[in-house]
N, CA, C and O of each residue as an XYZ file, in Angstrom:
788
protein
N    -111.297    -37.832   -187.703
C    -111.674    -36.432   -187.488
C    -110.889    -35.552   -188.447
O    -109.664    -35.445   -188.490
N    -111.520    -35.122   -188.983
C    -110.726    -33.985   -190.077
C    -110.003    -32.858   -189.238
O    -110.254    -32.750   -188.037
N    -109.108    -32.023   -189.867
C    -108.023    -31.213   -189.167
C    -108.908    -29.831   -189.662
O    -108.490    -28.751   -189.243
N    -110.266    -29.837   -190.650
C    -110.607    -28.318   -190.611
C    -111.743    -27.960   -189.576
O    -112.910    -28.335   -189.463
N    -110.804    -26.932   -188.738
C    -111.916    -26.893   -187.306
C    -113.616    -26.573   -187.929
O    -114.494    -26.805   -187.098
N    -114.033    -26.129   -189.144
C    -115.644    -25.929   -188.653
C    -116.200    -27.086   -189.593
O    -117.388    -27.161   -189.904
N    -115.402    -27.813   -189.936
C    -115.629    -29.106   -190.442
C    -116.152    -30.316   -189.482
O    -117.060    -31.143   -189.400
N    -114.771    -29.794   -188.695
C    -114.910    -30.827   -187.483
C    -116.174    -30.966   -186.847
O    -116.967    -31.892   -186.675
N    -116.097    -29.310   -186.438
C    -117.591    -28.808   -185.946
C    -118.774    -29.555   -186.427
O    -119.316    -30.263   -185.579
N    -119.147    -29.547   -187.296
C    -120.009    -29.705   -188.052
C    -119.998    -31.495   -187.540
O    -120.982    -32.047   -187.048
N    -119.006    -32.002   -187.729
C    -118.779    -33.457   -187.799
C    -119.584    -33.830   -186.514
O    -120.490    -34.663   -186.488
N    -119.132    -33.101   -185.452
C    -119.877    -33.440   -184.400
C    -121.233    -32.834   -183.742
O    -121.841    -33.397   -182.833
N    -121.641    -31.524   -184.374
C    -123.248    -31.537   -184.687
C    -123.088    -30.334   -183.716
O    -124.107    -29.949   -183.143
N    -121.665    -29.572   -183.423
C    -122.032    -28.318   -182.675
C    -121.611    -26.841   -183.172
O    -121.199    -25.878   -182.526
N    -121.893    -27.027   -184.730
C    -121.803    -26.087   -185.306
C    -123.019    -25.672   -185.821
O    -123.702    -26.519   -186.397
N    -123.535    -24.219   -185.702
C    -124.653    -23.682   -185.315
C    -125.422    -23.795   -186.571
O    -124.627    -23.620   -187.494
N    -126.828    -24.049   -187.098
C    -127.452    -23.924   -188.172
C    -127.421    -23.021   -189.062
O    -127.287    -23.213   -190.271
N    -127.613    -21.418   -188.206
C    -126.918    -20.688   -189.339
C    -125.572    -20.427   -189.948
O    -125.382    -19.799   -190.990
N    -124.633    -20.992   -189.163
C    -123.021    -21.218   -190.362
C    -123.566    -22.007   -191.571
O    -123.258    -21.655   -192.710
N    -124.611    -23.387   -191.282
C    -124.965    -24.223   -192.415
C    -125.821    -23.093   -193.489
O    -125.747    -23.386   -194.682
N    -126.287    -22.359   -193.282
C    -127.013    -21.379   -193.781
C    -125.721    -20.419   -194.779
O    -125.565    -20.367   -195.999
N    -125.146    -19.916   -193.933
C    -124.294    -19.364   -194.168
C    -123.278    -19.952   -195.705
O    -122.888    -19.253   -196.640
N    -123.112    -21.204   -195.526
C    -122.321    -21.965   -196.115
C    -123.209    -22.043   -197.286
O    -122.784    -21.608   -198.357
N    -124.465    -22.575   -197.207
C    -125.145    -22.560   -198.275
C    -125.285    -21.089   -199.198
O    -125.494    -21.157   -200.410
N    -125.168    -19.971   -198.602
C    -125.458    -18.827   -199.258
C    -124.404    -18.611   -200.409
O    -124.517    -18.506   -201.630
N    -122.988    -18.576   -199.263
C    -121.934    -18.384   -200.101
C    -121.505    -19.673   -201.504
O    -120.735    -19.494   -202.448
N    -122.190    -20.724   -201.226
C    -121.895    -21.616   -202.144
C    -122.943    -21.475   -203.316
O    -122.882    -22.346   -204.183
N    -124.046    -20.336   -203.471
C    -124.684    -20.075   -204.344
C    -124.457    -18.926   -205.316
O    -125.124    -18.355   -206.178
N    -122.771    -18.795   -204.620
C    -122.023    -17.436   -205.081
C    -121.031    -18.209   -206.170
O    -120.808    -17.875   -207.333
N    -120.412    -19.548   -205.302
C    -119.572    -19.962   -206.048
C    -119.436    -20.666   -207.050
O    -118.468    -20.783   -207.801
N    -120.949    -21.398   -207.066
C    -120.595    -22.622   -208.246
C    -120.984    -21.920   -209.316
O    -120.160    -22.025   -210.225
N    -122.172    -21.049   -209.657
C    -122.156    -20.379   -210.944
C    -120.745    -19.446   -211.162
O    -120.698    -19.161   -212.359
N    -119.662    -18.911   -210.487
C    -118.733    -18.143   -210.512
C    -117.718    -19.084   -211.282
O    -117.155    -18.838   -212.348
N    -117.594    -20.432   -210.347
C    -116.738    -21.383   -210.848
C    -117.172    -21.971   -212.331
O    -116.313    -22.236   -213.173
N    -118.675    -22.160   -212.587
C    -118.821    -22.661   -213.931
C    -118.323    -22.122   -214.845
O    -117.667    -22.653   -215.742
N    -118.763    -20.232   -214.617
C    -118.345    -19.419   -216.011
C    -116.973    -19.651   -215.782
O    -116.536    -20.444   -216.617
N    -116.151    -19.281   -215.001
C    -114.615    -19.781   -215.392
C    -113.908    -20.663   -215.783
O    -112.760    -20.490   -216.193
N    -114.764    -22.238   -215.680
C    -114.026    -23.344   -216.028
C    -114.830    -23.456   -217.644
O    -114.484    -24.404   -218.351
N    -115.970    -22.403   -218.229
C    -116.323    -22.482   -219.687
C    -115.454    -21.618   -220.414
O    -115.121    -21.899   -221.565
N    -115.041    -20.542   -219.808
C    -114.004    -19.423   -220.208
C    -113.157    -20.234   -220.493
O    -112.818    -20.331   -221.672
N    -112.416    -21.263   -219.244
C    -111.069    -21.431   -219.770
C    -111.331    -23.246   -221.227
O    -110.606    -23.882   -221.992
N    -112.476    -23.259   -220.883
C    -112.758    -24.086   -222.281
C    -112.217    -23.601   -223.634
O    -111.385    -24.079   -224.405
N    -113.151    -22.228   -223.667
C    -113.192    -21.797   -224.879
C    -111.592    -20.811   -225.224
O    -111.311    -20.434   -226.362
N    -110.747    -20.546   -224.056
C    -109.228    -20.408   -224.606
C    -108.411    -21.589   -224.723
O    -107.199    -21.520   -224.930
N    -108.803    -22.260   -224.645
C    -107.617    -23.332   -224.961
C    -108.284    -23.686   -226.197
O    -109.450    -23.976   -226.466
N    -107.211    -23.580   -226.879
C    -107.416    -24.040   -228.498
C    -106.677    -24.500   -228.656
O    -106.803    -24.774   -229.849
N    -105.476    -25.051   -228.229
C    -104.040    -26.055   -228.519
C    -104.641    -27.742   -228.302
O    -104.614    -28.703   -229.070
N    -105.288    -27.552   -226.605
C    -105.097    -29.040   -225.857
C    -106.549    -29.329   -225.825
O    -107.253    -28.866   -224.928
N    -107.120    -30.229   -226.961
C    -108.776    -30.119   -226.613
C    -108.822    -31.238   -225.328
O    -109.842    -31.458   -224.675
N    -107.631    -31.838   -225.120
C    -108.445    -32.614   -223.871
C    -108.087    -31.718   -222.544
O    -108.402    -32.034   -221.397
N    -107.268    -30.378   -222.978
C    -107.931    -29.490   -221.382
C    -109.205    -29.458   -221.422
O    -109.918    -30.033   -220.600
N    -109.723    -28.610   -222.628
C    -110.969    -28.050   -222.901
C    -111.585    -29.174   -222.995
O    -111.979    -29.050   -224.155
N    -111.957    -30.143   -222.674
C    -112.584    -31.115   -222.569
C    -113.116    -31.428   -220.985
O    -114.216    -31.844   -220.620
N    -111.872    -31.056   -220.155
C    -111.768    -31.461   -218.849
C    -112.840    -29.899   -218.525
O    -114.051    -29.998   -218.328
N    -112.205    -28.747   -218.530
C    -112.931    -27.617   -218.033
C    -114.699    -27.980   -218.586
O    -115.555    -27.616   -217.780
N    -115.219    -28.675   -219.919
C    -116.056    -28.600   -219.768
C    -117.163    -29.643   -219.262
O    -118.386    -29.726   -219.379
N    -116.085    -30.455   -218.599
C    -116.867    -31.393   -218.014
C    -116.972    -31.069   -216.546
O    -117.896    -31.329   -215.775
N    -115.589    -30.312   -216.273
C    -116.117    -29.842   -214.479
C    -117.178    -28.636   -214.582
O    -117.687    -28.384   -213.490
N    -117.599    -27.883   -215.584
C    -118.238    -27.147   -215.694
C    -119.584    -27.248   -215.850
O    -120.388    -26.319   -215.768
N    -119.902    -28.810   -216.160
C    -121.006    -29.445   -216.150
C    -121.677    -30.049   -215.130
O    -122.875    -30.089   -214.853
N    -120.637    -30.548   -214.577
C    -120.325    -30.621   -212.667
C    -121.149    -29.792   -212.073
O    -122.181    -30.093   -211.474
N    -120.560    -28.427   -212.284
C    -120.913    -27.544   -211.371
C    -122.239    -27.252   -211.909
O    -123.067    -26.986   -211.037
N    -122.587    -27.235   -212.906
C    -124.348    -26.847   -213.032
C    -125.388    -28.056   -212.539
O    -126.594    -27.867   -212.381
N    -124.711    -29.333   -212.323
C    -125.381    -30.385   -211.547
C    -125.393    -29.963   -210.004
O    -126.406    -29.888   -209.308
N    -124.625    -29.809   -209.765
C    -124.361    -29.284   -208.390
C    -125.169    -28.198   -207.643
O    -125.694    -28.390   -206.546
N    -125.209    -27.285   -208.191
C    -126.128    -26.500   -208.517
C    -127.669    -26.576   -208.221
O    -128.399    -25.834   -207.563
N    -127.925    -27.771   -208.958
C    -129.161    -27.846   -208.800
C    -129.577    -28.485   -207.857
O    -130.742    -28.654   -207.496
N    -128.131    -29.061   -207.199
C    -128.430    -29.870   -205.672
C    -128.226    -29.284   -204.895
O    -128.151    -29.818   -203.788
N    -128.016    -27.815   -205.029
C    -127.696    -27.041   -203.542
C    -128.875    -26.496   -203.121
O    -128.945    -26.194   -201.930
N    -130.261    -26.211   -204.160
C    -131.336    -25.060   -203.427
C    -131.651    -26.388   -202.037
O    -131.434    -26.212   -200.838
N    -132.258    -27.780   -202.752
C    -132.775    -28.468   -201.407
C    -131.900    -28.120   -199.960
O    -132.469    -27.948   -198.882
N    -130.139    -28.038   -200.183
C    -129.593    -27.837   -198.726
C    -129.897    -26.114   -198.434
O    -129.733    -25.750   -197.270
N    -130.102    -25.617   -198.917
C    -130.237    -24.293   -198.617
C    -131.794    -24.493   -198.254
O    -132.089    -24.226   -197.089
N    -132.401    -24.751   -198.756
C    -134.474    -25.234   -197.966
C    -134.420    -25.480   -196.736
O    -135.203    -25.072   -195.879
N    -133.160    -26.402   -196.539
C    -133.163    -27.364   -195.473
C    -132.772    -26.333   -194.059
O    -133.238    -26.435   -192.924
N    -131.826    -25.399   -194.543
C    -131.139    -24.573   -193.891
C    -132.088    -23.117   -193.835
O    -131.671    -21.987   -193.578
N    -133.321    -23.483   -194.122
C    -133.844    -22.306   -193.662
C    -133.946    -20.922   -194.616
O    -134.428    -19.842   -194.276
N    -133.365    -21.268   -195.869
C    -132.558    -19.917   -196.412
C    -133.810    -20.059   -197.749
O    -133.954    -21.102   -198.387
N    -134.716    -18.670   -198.014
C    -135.717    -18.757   -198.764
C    -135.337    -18.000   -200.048
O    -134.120    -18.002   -200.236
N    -135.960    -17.440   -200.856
C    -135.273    -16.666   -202.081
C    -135.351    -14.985   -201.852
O    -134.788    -14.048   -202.419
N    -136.269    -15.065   -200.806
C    -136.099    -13.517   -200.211
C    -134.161    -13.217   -200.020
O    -133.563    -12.293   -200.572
N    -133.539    -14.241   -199.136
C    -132.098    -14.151   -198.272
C    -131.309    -14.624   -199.219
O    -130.124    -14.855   -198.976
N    -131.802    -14.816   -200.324
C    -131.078    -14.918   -201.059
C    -130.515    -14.302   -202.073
O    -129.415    -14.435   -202.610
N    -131.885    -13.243   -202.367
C    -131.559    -11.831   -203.435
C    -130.924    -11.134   -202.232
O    -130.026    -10.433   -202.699
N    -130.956    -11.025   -201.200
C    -130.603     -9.726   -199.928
C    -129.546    -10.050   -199.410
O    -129.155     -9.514   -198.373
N    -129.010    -10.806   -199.910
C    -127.268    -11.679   -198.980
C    -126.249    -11.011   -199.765
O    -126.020    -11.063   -200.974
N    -125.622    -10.300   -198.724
C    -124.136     -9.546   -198.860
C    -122.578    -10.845   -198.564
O    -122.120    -11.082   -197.447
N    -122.240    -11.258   -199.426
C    -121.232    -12.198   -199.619
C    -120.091    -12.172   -198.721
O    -119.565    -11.102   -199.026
N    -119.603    -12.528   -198.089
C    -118.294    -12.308   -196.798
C    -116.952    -12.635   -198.247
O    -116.772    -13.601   -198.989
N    -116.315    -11.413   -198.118
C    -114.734    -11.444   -198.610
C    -113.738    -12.679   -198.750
O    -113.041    -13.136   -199.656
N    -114.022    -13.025   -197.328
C    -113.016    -14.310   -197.128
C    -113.602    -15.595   -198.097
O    -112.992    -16.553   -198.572
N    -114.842    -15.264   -198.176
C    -115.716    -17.086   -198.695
C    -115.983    -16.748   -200.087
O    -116.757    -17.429   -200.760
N    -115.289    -15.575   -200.620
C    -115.384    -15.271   -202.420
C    -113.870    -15.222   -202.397
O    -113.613    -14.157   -202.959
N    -113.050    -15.635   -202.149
C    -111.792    -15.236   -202.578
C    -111.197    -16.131   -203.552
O    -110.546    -15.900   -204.571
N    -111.601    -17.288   -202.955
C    -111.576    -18.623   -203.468
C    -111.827    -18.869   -205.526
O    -111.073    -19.326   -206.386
N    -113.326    -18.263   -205.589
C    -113.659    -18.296   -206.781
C    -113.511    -17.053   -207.694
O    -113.990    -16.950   -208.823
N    -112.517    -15.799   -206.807
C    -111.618    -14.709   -207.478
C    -110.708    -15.517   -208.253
O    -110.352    -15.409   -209.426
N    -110.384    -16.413   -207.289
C    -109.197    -16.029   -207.889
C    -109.330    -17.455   -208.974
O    -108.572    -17.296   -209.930
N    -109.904    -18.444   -209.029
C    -110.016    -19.186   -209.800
C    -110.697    -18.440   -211.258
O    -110.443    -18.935   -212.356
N    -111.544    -17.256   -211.131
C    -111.739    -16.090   -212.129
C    -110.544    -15.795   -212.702
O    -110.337    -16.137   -213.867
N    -109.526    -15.075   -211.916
C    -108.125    -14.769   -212.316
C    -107.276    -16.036   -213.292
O    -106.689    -15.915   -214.367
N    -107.409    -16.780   -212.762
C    -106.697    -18.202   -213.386
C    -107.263    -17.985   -214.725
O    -106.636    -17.822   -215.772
N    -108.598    -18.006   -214.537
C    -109.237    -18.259   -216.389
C    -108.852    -17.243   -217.642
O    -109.022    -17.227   -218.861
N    -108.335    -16.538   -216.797
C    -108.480    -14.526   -217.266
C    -106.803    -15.037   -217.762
O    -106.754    -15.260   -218.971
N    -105.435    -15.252   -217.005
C    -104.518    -15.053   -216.922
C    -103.705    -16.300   -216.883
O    -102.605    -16.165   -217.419
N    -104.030    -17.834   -216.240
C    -103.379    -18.499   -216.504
C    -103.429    -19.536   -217.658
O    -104.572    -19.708   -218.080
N    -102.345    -20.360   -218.345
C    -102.564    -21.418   -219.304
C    -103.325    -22.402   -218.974
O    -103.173    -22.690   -217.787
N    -104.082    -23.047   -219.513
C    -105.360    -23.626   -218.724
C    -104.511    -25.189   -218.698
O    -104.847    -26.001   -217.836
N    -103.734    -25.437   -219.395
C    -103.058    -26.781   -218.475
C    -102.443    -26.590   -217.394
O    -102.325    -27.673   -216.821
N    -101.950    -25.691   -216.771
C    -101.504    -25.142   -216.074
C    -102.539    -25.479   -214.487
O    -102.472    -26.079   -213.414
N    -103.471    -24.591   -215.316
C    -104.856    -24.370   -214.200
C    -105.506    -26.380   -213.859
O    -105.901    -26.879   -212.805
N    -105.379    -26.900   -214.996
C    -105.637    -28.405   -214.879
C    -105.014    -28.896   -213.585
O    -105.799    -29.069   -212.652
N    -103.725    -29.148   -213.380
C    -103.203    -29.443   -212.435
C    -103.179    -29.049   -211.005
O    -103.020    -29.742   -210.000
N    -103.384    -27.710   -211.154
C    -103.263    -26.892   -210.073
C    -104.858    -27.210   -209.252
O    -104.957    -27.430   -208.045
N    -106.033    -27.168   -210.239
C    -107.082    -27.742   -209.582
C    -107.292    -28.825   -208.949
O    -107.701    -28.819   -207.788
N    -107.004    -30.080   -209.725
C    -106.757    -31.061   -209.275
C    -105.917    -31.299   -207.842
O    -106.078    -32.141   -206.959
N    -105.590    -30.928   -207.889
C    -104.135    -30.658   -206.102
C    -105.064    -30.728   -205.194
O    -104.752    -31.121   -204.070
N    -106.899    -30.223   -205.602
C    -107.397    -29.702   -204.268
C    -108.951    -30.710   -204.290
O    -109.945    -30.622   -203.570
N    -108.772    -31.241   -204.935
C    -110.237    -32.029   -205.075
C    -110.176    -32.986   -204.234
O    -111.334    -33.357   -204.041
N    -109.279    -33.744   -203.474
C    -109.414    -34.887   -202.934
C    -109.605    -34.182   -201.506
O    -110.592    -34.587   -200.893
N    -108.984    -33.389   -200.991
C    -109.240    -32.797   -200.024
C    -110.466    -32.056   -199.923
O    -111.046    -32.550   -198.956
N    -111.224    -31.068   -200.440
C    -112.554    -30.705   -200.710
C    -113.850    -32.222   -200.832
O    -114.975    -32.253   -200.335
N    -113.183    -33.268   -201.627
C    -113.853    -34.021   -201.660
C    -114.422    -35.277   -200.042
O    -115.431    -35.926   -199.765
N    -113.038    -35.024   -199.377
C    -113.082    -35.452   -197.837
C    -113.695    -34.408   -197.063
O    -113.785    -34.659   -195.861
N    -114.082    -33.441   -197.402
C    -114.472    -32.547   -196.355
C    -116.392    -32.935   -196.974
O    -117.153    -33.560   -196.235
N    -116.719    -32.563   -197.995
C    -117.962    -32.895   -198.217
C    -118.600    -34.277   -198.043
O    -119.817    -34.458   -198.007
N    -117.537    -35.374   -197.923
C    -117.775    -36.352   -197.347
C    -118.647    -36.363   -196.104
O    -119.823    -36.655   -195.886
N    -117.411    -35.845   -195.217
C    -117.651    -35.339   -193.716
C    -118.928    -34.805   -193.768
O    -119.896    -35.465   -193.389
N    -119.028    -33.703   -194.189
C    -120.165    -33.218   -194.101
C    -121.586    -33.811   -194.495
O    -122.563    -33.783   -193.748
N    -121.569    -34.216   -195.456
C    -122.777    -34.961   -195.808
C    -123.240    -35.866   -194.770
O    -124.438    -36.015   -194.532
N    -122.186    -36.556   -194.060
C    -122.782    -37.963   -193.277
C    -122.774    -37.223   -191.960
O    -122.675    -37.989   -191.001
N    -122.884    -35.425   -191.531
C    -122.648    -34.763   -190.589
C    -124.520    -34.589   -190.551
O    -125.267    -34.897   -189.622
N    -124.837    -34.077   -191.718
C    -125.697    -33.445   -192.149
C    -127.024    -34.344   -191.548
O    -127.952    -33.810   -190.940
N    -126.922    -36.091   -191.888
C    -127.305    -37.491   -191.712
C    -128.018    -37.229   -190.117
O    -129.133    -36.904   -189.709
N    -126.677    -37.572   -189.487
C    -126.549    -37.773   -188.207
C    -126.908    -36.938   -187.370
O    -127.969    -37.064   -186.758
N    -126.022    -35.856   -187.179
C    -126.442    -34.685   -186.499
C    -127.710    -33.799   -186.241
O    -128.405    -33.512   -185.267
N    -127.675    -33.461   -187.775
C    -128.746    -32.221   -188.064
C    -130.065    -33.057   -188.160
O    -131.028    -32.705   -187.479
N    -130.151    -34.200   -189.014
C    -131.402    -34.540   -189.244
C    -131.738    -34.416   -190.902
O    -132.939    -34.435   -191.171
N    -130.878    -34.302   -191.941
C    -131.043    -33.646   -193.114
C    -131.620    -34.737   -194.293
O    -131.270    -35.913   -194.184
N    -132.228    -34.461   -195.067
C    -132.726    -35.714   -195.356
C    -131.583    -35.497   -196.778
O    -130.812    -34.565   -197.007
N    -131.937    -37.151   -197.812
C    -130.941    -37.137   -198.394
C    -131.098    -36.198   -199.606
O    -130.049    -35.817   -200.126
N    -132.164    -35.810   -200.081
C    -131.960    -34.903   -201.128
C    -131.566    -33.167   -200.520
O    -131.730    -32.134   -201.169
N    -130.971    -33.295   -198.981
C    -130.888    -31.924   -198.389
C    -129.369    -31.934   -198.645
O    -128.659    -30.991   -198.996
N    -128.919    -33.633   -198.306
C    -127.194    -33.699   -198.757
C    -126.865    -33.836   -199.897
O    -125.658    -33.802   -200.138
N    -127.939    -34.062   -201.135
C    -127.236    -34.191   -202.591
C    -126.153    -33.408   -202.699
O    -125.139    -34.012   -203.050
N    -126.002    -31.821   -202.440
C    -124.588    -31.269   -203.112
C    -123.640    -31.794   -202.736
O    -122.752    -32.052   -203.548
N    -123.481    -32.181   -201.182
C    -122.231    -32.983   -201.042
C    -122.009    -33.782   -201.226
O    -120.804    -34.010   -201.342
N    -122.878    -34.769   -201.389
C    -122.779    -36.489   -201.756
C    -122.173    -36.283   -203.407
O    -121.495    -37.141   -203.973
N    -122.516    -35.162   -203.929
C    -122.547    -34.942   -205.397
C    -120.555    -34.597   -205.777
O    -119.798    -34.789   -206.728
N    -120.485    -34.208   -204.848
C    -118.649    -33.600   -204.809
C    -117.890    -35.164   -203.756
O    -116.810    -35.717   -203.966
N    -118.844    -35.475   -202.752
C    -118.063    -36.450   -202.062
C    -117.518    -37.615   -203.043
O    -116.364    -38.021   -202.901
N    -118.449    -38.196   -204.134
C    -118.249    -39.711   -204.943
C    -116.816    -39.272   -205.336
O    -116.417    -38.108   -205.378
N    -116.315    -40.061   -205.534
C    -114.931    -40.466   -206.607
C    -115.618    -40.614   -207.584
O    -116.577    -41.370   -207.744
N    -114.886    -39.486   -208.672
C    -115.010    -39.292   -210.178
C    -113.940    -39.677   -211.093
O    -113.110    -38.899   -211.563
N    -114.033    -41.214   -211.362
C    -113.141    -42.040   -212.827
C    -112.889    -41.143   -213.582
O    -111.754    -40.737   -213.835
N    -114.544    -40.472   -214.307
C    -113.717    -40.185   -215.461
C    -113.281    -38.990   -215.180
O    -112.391    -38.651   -215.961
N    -113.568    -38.113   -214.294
C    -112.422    -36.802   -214.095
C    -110.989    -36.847   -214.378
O    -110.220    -36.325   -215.185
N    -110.907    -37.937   -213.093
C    -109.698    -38.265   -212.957
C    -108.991    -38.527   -214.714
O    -108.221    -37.740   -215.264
N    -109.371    -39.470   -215.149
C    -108.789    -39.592   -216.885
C    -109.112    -38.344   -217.443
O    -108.167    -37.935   -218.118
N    -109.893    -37.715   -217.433
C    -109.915    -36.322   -218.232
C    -108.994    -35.723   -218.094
O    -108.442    -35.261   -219.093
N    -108.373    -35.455   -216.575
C    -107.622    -34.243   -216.116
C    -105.865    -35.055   -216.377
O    -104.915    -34.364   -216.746
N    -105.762    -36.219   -216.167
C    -104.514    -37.079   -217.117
C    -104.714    -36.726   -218.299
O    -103.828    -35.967   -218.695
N    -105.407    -36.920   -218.958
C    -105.250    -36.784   -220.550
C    -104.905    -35.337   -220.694
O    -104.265    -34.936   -221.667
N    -105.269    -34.644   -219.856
C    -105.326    -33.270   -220.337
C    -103.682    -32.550   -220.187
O    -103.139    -31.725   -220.922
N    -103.169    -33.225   -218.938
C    -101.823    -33.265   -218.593
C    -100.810    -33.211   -219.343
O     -99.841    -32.479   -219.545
N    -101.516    -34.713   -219.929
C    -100.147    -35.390   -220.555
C    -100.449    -34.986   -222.348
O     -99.593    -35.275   -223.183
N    -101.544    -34.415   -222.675
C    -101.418    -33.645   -224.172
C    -100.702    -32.422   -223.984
O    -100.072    -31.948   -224.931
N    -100.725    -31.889   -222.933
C    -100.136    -30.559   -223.188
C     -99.154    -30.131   -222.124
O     -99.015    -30.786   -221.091
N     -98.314    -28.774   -222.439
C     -97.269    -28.849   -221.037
C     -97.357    -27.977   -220.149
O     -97.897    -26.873   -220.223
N     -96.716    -28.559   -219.111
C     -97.002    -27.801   -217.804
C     -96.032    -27.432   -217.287
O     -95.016    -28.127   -217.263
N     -96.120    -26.074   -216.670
C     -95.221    -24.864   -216.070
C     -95.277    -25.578   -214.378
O     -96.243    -25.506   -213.620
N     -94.558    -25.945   -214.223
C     -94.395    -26.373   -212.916
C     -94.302    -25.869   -211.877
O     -94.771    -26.322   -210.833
N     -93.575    -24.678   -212.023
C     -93.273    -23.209   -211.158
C     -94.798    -22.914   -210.913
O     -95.453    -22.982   -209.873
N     -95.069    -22.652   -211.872
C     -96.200    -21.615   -212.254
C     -97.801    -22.907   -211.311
O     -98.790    -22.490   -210.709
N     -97.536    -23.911   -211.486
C     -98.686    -24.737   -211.042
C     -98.441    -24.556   -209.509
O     -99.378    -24.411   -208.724
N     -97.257    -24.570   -209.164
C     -96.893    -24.571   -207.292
C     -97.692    -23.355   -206.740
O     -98.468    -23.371   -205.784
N     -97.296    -22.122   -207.657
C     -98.136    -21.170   -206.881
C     -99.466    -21.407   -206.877
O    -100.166    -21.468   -205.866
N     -99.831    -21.545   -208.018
C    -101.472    -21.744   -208.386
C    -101.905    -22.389   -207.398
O    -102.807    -21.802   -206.799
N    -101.516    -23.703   -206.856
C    -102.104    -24.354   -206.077
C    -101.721    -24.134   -205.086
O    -102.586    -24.315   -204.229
N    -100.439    -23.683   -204.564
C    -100.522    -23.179   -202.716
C    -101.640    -21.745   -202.763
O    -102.333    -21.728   -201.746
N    -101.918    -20.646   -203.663
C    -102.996    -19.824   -203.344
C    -104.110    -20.502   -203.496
O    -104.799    -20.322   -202.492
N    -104.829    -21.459   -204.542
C    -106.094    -22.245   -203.850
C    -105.869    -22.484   -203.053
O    -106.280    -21.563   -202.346
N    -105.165    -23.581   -202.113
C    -105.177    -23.903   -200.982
C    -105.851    -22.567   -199.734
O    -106.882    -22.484   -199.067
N    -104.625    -21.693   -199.912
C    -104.820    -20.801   -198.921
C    -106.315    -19.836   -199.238
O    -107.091    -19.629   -198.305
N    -106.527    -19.434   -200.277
C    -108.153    -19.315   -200.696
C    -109.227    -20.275   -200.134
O    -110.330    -19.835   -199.810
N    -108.920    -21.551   -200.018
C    -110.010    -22.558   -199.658
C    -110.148    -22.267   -198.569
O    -111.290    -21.942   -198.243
N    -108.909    -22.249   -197.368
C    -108.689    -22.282   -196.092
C    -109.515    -20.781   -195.234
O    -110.210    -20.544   -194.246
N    -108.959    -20.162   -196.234
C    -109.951    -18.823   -196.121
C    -111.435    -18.906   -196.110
O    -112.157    -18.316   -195.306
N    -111.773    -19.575   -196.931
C    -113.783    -19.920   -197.049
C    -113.636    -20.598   -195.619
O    -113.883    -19.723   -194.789
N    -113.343    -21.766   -195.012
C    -113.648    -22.100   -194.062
C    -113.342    -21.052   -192.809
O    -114.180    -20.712   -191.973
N    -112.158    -20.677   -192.855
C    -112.167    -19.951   -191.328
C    -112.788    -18.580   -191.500
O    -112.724    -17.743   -190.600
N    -113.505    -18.308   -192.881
C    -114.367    -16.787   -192.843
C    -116.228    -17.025   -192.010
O    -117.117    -16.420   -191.411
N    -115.741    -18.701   -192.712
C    -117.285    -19.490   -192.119
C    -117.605    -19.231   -190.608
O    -118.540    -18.795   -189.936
N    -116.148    -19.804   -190.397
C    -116.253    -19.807   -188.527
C    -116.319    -18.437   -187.758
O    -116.843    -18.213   -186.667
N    -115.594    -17.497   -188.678
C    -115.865    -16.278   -187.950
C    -116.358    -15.433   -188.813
O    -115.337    -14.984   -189.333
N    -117.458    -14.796   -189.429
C    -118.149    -14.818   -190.366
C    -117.802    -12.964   -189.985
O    -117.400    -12.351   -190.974
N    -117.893    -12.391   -189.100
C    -117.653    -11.151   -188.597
C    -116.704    -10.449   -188.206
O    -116.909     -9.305   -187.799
C-alpha cells in the first residue's frame, strides 16, 4: 500500500471518478509545461552536452506521454469542451512552476540530479495507479498508457542522467534544496487532488 493517501485511494477503487478527471485535467497542464522546460534547459547548457542530451530525451518523454494522456482523460469523461474551460488548482501547478523556475535560474546539472531524486517515487505511484485503473475502475489499456508509460523502468534514462552527472559538476547544497522543494511541490499536486477546494 503506498503511503500517498489519494493514491492509496485510488489503489482501492474509492476514490471518486471525478478526482480521476481532475487528475487528468491538471496533467494536461503539466506535461507540455514540463517539456518546454526540460527543452529550455537543453538549449542553456552549452558546457555538458550529455545534460543537454538527458533534458532532451526527458523532453521527448513527455511529448510521448502526452499523447497517452487524451485516451485517460476520454476514459474519465473529460471532452475538449472541459478542457478549453478548466481553471487549474494552484496546488497541482506548483510543481511544474517551479520546475519552470529551475530552467530559468538553475545550472542544469544541478537540475539533473535534483530530478532524478523524484522519479522512482512518481514512478511507484503511476505504477499503483495504472493497475488501480485495471482493477477498480474498469479502464482499458490504452486508458492506462500514460501511466504504464512513466511506470516502466527507463535504462537508458538512467545512463543519460549518470553521464550527465559525472561530465559535469554538481552544487550539492544547491541540489538538496532543489529536490526537497520538488518533493514538497509533488506532495502538493496530490493533497490539492484530494481536496481540490
Amino acid at each position: 500500500m503506498t503511503t500517498n493517501p489519494l493514491v492509496a485511494r485510488i489503489e482501492n477503487g474509492t476514490a471518486p471518478r471525478e478526482t480521476l478527471a481532475t487528475l487528468a485535467l491538471e496533467q494536461h497542464r503539466v506535461i507540455p509545461a514540463d517539456r518546454r522546460a526540460f527543452l529550455h534547459l537543453a538549449q542553456r547548457e552549452t558546457v555538458t552536452p550529455e545534460a543537454a542530451d538527458f533534458f532532451e530525451f526527458l523532453a521527448a518523454g513527455e511529448a510521448m506521454a502526452g499523447e497517452r494522456l487524451t485516451a485517460f482523460a476520454e476514459a474519465c469523461g473529460v471532452d475538449e469542451a472541459r478542457l478549453r474551460t478548466y481553471e487549474p488548482l494552484p496546488g497541482c501547478q506548483a510543481y511544474p512552476s517551479y520546475v519552470a523556475w529551475l530552467a530559468l535560474n538553475a545550472e542544469p546539472t544541478d537540475v539533473v540530479r535534483a530530478l532524478t531524486s523524484n522519479f522512482a517515487e512518481w514512478g511507484a505511484y503511476c505504477a499503483t495507479i495504472a493497475g488501480a485503473l485495471r482493477e477498480r475502475y474498469g479502464f482499458t489499456d490504452e486508458a492506462c498508457g500514460f501511466f504504464d508509460f512513466f511506470a516502466e523502468p527507463s535504462p537508458e534514462l538512467e545512463q543519460r542522467a549518470t553521464a550527465a552527472m559525472q561530465a559535469g559538476e554538481v552544487n550539492e547544497s544547491s541540489v538538496t534544496t532543489y529536490s526537497t522543494l520538488l518533493k514538497a511541490y509533488e506532495a502538493s499536486f496530490w493533497t490539492t487532488l484530494s481536496n481540490p477546494t
